[in-house]
Backbone as CSV, one residue per row, in Angstrom:
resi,resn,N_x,N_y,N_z,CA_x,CA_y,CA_z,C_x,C_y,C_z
1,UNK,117.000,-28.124,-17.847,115.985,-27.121,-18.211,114.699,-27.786,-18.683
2,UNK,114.706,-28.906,-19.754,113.443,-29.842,-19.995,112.721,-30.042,-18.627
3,UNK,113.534,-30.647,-17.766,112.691,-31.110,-16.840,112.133,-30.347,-15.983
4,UNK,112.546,-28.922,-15.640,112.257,-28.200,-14.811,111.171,-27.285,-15.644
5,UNK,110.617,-27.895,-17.231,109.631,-27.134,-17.845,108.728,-27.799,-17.759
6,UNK,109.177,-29.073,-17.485,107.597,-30.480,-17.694,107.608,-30.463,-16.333
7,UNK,108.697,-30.503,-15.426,107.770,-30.610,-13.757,106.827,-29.222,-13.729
8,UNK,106.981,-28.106,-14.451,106.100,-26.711,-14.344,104.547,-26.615,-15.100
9,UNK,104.795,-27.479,-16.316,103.934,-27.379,-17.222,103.096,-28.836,-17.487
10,UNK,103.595,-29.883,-17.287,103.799,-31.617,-17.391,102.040,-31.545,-17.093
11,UNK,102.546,-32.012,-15.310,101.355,-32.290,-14.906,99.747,-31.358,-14.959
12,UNK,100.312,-30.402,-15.422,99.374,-29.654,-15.312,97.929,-29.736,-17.008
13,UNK,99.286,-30.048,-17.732,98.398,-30.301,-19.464,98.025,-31.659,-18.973
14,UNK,98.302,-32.444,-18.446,98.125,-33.715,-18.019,96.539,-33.516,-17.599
15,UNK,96.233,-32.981,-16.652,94.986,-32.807,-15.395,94.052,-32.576,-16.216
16,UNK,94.652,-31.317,-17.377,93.854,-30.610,-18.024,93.123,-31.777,-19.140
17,UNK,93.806,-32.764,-20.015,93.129,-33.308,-20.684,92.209,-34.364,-20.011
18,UNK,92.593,-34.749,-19.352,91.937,-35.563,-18.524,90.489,-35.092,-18.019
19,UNK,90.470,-34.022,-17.315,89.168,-33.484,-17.070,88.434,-32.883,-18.047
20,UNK,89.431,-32.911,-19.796,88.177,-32.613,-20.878,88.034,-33.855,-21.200
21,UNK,88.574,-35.047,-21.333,87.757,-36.470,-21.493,86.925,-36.784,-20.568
22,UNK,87.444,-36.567,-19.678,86.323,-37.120,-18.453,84.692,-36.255,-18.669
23,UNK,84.524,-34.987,-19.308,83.329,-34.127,-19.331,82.384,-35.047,-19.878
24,UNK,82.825,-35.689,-21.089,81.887,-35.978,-21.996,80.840,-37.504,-21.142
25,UNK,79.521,-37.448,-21.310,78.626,-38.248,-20.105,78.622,-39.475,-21.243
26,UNK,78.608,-40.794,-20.483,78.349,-41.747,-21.664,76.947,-42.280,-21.742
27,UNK,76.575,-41.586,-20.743,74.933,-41.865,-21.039,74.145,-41.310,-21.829
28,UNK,74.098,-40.326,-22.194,73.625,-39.791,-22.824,73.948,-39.634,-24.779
29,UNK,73.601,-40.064,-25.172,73.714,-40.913,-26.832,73.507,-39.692,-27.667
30,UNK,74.380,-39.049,-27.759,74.394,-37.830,-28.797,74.224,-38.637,-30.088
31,UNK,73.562,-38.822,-31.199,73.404,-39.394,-32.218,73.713,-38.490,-33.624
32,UNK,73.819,-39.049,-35.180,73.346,-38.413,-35.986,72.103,-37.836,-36.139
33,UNK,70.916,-38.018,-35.383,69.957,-37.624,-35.369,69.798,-35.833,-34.841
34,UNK,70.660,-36.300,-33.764,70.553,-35.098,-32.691,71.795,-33.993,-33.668
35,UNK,72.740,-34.396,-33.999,73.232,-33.526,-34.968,72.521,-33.006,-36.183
36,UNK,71.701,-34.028,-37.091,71.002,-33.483,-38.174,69.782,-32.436,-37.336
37,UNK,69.119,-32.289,-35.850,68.455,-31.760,-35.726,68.968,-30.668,-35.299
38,UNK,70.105,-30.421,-34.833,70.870,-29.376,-34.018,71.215,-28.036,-35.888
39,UNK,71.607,-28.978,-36.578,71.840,-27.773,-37.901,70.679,-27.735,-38.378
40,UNK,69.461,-27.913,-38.566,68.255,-27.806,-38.741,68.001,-28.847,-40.069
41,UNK,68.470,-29.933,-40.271,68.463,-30.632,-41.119,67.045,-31.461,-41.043
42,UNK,66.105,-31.471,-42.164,64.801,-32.343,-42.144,65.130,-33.512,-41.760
43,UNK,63.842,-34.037,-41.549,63.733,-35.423,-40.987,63.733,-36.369,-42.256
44,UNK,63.869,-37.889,-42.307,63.950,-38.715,-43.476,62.085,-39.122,-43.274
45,UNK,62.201,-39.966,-44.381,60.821,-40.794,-44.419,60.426,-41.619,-43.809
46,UNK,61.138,-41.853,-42.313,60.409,-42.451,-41.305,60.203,-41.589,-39.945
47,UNK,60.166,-40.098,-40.446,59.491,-39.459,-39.410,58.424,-39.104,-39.386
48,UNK,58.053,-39.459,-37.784,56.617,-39.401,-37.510,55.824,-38.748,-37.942
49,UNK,56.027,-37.106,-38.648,55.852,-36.381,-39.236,54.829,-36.890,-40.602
50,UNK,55.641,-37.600,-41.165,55.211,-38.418,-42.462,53.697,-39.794,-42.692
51,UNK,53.497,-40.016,-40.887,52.705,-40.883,-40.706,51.193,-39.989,-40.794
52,UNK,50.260,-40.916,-41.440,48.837,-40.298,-42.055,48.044,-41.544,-40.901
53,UNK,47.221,-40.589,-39.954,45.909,-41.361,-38.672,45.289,-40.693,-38.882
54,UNK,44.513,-41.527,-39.628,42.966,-41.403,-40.210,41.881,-41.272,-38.884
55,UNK,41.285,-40.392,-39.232,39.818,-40.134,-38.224,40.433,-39.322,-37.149
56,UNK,39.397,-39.082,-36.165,39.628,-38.027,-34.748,39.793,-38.916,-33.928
57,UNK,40.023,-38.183,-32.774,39.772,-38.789,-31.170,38.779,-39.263,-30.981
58,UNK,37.568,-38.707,-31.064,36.045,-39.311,-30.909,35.355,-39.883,-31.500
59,UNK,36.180,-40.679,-32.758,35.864,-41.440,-33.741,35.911,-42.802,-32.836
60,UNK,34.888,-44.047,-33.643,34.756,-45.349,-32.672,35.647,-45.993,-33.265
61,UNK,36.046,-46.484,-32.830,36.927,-47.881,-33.632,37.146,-48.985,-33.311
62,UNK,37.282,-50.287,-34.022,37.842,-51.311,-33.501,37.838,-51.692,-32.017
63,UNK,37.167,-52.549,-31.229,38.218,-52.414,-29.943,37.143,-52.113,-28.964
64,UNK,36.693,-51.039,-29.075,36.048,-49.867,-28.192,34.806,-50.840,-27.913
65,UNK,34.447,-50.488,-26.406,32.950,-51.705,-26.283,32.240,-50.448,-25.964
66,UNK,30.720,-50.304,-26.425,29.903,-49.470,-26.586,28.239,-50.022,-25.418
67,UNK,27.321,-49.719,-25.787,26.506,-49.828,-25.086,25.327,-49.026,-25.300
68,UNK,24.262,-49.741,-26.027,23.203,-49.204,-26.952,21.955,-49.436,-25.799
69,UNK,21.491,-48.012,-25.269,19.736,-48.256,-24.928,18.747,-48.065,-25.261
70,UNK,17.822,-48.589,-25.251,16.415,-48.004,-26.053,15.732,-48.050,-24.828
71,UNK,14.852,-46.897,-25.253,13.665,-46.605,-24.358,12.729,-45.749,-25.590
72,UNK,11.475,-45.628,-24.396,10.034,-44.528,-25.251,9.649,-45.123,-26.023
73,UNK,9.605,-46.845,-25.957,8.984,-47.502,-26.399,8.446,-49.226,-25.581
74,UNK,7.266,-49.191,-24.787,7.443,-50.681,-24.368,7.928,-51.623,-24.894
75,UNK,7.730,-51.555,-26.432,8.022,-53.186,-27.342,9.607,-53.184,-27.677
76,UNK,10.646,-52.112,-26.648,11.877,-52.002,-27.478,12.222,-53.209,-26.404
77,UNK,13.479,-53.532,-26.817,14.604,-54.040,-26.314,14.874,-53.900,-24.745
78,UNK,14.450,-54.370,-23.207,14.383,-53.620,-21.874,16.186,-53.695,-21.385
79,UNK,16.472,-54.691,-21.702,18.021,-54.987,-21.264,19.074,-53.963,-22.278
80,UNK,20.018,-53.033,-21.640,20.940,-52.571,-22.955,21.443,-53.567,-23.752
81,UNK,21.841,-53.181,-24.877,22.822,-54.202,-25.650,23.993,-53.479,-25.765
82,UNK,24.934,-54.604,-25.435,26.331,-54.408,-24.708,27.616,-55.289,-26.214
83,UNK,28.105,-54.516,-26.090,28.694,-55.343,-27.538,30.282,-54.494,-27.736
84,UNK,31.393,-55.384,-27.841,32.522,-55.160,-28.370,32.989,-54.377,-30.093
85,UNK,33.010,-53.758,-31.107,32.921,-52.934,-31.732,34.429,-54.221,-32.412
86,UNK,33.864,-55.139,-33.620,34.818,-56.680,-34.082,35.989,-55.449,-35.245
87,UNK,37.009,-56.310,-35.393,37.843,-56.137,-36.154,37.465,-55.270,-37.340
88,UNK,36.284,-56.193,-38.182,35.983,-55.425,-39.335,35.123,-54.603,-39.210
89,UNK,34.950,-53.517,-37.652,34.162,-51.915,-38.033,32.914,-52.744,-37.410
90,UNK,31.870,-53.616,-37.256,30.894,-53.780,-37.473,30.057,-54.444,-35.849
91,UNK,29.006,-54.026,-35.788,28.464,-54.305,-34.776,26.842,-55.121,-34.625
92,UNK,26.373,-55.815,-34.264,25.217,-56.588,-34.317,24.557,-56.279,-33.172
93,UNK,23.630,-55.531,-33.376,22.471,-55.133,-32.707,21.570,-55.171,-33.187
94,UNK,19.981,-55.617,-31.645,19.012,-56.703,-32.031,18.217,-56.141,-33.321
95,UNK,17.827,-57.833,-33.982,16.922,-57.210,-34.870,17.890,-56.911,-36.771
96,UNK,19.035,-56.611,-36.247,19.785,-55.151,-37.625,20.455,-56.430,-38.065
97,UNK,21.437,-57.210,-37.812,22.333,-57.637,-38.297,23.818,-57.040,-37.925
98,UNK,24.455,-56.670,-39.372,25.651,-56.170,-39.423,25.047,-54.502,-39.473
99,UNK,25.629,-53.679,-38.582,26.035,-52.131,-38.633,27.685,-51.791,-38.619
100,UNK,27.999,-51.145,-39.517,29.198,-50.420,-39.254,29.083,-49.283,-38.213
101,UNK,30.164,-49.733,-37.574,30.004,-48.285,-36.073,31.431,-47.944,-36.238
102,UNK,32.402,-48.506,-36.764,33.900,-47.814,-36.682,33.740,-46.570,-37.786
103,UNK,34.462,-45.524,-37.465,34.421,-44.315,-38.016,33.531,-43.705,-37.978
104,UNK,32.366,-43.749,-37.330,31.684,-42.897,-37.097,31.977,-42.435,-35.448
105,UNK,31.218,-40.872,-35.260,30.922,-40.798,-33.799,29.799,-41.042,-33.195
106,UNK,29.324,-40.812,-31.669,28.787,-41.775,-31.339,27.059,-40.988,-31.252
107,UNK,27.293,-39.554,-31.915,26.005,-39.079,-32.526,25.642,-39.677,-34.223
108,UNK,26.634,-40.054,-34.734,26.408,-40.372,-36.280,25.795,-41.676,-36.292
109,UNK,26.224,-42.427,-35.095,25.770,-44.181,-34.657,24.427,-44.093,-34.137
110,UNK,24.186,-42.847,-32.947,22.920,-42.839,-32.826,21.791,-42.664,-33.707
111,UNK,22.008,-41.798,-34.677,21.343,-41.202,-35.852,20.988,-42.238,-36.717
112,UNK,21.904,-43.226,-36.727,21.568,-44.181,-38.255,21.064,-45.239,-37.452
113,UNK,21.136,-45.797,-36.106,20.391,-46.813,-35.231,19.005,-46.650,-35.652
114,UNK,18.783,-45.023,-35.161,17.531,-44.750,-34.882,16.498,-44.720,-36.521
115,UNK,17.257,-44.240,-37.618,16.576,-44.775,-38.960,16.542,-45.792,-38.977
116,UNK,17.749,-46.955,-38.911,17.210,-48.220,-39.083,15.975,-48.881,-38.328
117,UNK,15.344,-48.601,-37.372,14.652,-49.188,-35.928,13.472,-48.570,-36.463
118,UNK,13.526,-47.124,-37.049,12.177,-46.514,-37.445,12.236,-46.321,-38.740
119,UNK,10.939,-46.223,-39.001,9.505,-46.890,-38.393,9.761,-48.862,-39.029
120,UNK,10.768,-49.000,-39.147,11.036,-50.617,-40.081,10.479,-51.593,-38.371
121,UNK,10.779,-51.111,-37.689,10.699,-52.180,-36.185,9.506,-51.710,-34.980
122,UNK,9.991,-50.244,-35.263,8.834,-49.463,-34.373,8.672,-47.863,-34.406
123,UNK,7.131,-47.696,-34.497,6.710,-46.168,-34.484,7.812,-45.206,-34.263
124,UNK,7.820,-45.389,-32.646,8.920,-44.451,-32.118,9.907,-45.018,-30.961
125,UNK,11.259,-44.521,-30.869,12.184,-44.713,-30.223,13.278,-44.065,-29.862
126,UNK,13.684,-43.968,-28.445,15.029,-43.792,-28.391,15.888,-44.161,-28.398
127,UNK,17.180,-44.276,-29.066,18.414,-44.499,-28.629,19.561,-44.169,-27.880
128,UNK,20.418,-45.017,-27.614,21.537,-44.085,-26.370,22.275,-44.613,-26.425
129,UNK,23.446,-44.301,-27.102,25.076,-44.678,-27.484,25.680,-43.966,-26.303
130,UNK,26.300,-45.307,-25.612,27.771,-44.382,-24.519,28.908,-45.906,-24.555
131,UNK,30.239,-45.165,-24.328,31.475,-45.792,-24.548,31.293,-46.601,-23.142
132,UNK,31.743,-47.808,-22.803,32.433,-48.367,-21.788,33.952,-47.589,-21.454
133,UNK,34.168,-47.567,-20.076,35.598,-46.929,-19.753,36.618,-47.866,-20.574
134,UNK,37.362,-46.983,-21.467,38.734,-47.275,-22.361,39.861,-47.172,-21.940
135,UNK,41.197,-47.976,-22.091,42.218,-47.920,-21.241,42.858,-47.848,-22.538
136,UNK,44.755,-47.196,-22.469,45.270,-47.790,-23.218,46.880,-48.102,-22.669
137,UNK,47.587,-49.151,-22.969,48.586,-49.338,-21.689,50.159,-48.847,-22.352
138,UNK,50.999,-48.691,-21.242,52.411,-48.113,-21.400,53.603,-49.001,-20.605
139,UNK,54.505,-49.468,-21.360,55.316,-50.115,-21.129,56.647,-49.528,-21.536
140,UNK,58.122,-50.404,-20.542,59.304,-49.641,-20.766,59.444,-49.125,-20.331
141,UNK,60.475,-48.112,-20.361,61.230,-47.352,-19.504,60.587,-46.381,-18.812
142,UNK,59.273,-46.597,-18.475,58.589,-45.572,-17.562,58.109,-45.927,-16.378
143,UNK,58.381,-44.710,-15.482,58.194,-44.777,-13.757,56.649,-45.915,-13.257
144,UNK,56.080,-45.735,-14.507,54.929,-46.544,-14.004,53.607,-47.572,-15.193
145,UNK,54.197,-48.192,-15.448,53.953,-48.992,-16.515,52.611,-49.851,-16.532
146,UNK,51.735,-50.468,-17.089,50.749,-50.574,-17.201,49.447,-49.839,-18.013
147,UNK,48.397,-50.712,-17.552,47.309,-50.089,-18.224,46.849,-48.817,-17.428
148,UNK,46.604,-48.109,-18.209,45.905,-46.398,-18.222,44.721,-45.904,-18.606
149,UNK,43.798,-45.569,-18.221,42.343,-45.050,-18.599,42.577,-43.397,-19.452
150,UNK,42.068,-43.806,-20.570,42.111,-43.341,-21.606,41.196,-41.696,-21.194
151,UNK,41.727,-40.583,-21.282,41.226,-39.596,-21.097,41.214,-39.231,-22.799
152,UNK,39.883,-38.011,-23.401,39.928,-37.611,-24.324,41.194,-36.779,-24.610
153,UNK,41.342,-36.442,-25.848,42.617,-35.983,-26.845,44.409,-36.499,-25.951
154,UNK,43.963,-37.547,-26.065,45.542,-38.023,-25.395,46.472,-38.168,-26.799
155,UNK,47.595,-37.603,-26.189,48.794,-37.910,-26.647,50.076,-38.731,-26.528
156,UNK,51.507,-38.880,-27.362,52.255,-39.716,-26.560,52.231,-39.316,-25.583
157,UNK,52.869,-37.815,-25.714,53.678,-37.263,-24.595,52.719,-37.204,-23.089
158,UNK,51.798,-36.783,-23.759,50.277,-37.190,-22.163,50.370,-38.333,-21.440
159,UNK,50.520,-39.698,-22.745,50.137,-40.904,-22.036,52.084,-41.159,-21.674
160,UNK,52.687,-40.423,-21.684,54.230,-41.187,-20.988,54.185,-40.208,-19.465
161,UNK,53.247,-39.214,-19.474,53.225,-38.354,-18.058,52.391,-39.346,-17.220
162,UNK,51.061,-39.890,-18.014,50.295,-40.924,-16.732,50.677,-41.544,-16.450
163,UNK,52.214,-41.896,-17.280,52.634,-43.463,-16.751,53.671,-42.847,-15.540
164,UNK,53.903,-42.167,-15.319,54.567,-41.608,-14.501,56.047,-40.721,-14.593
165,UNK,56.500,-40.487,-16.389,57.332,-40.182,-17.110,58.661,-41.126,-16.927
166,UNK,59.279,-40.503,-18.171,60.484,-41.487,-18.604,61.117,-42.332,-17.299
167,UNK,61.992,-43.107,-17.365,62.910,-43.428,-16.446,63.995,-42.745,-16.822
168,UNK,65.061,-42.725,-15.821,66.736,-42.143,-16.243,67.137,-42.774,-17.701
169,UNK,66.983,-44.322,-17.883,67.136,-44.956,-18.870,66.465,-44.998,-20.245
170,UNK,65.181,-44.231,-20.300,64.498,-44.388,-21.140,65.114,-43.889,-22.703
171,UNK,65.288,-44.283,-23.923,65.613,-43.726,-24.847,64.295,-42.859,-25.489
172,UNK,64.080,-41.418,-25.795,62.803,-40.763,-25.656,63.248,-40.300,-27.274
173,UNK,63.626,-40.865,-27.835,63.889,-40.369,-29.277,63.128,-41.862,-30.162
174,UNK,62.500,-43.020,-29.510,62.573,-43.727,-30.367,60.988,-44.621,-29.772
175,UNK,60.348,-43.899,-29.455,58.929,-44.398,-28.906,58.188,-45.338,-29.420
176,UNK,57.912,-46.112,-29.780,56.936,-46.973,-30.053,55.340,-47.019,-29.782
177,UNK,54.454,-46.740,-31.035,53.079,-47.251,-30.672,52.652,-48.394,-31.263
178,UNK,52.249,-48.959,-31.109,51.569,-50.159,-31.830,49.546,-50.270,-31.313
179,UNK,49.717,-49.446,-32.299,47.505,-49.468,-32.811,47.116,-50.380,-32.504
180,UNK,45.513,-50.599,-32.082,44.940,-51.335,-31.983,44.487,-52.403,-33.108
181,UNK,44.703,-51.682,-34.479,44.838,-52.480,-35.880,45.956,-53.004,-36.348
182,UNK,46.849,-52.867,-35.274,48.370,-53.402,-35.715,49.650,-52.648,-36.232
183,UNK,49.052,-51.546,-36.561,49.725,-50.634,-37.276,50.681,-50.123,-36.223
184,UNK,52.226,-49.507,-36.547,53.372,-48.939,-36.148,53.794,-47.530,-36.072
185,UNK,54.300,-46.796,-35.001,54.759,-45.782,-35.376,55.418,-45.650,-34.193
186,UNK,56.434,-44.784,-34.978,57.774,-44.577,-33.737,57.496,-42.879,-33.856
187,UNK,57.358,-42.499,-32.456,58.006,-40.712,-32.128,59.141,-40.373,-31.344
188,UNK,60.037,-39.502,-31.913,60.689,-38.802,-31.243,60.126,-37.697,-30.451
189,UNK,60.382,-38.469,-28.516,59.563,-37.448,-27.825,60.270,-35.898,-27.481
190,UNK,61.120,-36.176,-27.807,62.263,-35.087,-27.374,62.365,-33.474,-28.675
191,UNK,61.758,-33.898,-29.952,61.417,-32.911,-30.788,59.722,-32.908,-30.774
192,UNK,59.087,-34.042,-30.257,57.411,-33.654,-30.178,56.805,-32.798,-28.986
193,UNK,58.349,-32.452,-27.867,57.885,-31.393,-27.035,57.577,-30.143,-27.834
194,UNK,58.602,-30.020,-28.960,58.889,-28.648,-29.456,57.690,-28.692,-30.661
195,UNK,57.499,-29.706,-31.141,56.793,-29.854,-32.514,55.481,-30.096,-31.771
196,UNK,54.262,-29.983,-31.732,53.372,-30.400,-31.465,52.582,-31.089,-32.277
197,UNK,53.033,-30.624,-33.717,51.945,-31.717,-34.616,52.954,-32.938,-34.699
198,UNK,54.325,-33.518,-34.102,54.638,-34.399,-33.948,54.482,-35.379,-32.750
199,UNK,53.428,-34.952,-31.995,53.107,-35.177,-30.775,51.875,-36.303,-31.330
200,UNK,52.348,-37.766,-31.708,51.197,-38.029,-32.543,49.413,-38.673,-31.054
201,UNK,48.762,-38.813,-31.817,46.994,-39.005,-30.585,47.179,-40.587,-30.468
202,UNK,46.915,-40.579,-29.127,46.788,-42.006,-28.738,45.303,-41.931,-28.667
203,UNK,44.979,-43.690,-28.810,43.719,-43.828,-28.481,43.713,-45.079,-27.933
204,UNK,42.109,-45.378,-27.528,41.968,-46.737,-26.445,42.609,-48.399,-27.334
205,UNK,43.245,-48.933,-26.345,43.691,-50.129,-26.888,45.635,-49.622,-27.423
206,UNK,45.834,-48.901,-27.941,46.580,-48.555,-28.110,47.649,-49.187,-27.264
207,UNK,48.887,-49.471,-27.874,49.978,-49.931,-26.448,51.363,-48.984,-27.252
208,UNK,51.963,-48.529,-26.038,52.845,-47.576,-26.077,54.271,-48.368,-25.373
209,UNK,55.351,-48.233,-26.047,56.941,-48.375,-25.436,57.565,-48.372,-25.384
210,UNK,58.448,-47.881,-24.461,59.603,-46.861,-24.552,60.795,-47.937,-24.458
211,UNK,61.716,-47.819,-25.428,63.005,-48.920,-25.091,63.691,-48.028,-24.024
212,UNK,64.743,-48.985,-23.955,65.796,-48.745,-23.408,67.177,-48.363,-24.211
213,UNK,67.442,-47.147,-23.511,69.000,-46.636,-24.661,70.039,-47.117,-24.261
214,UNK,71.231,-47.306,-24.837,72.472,-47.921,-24.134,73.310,-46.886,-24.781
């Protein structure tokens, strides 16, 4: 009678556990994370959330090469002045010395050019602040890696679409930026779809990268 209950019933609990172990994918890395986010549990003090980026998008910074013209005056300057924007904020254009140009925009740069130049250098003048094309690059687990031309209000999640989005492999919970000042920050891209103020702003110089999950 045993046996004629396990040849009926045997193989069959058999199949059955088997195809509920087999469900579970091993690729995919269910974490404590993804549980603390699934019961609605806050984030700790290294979420992105918690990170403070100072200034806007259209703020200058560091990095950024600019390109100053004068005109509406014969005695100005005929060649632009072309100049990289140094570590410490500051820029040397003819005549001035040191100007700070980081943190400002590139009407606040024009504005204080044009006091300094007048009337200390000459009657009257124009100025003309414009950016050189800005890139900022993406590496890792994405379809298309490299440097990227920096469109205004970019984001991670923007700059991991130019790169051509994730790979199959990409771990999208644990992003990496590293600033043009050195500075760090990791996003989780997978709650900055849903969160948007966790969606933190990229800017030029910027390098972005996505590990790899195992």
């Amino acid at each position: 009678m045993v046996r004629k209950i396990f040849r009926s019933f045997g193989w069959a609990s058999l199949l059955v556990l088997v195809a509920t172990v087999g469900c579970k994918n091993p690729g995919y890395d269910y974490s404590e994370a993804d549980a603390a986010e699934d019961t609605g549990a806050t984030m700790g003090s290294d979420s992105p959330a918690g990170i403070q980026i100072s200034g806007t998008a259209d703020m200058l910074r560091p990095g950024y090469r600019i390109e100053i013209g004068y005109s509406g005056n014969p005695s100005a300057p005929g060649a632009p002045h072309r100049e990289q924007i140094r570590d410490d904020g500051n820029i040397q254009p003819p005549l001035l010395g040191n100007v700070m140009a980081a943190g400002k925009t590139i009407g606040q740069l024009q504005t204080e050019l044009h006091a300094l130049y007048v009337p200390a250098f000459f009657k009257t003048l124009t100025i003309t602040v414009r950016l050189d094309e800005r890139y900022f690059f993406v590496g890792g687990q994405v379809r298309a890696p490299g440097q990227k031309l920096y469109l205004s209000e970019m984001t991670v999640t923007k700059a991991i679409q130019a790169a051509g989005d994730f790979t199959d492999f990409a771990n999208r919970r644990k992003v990496e930026i590293i600033r043009n000042d050195g500075t760090r920050a990791t996003v989780d891209c997978k709650r900055a779809l849903r969160h948007s103020e966790e969606d933190l702003p990229i800017y030029p110089g910027d390098m972005i990268h996505v590990p790899r999950r195992w």
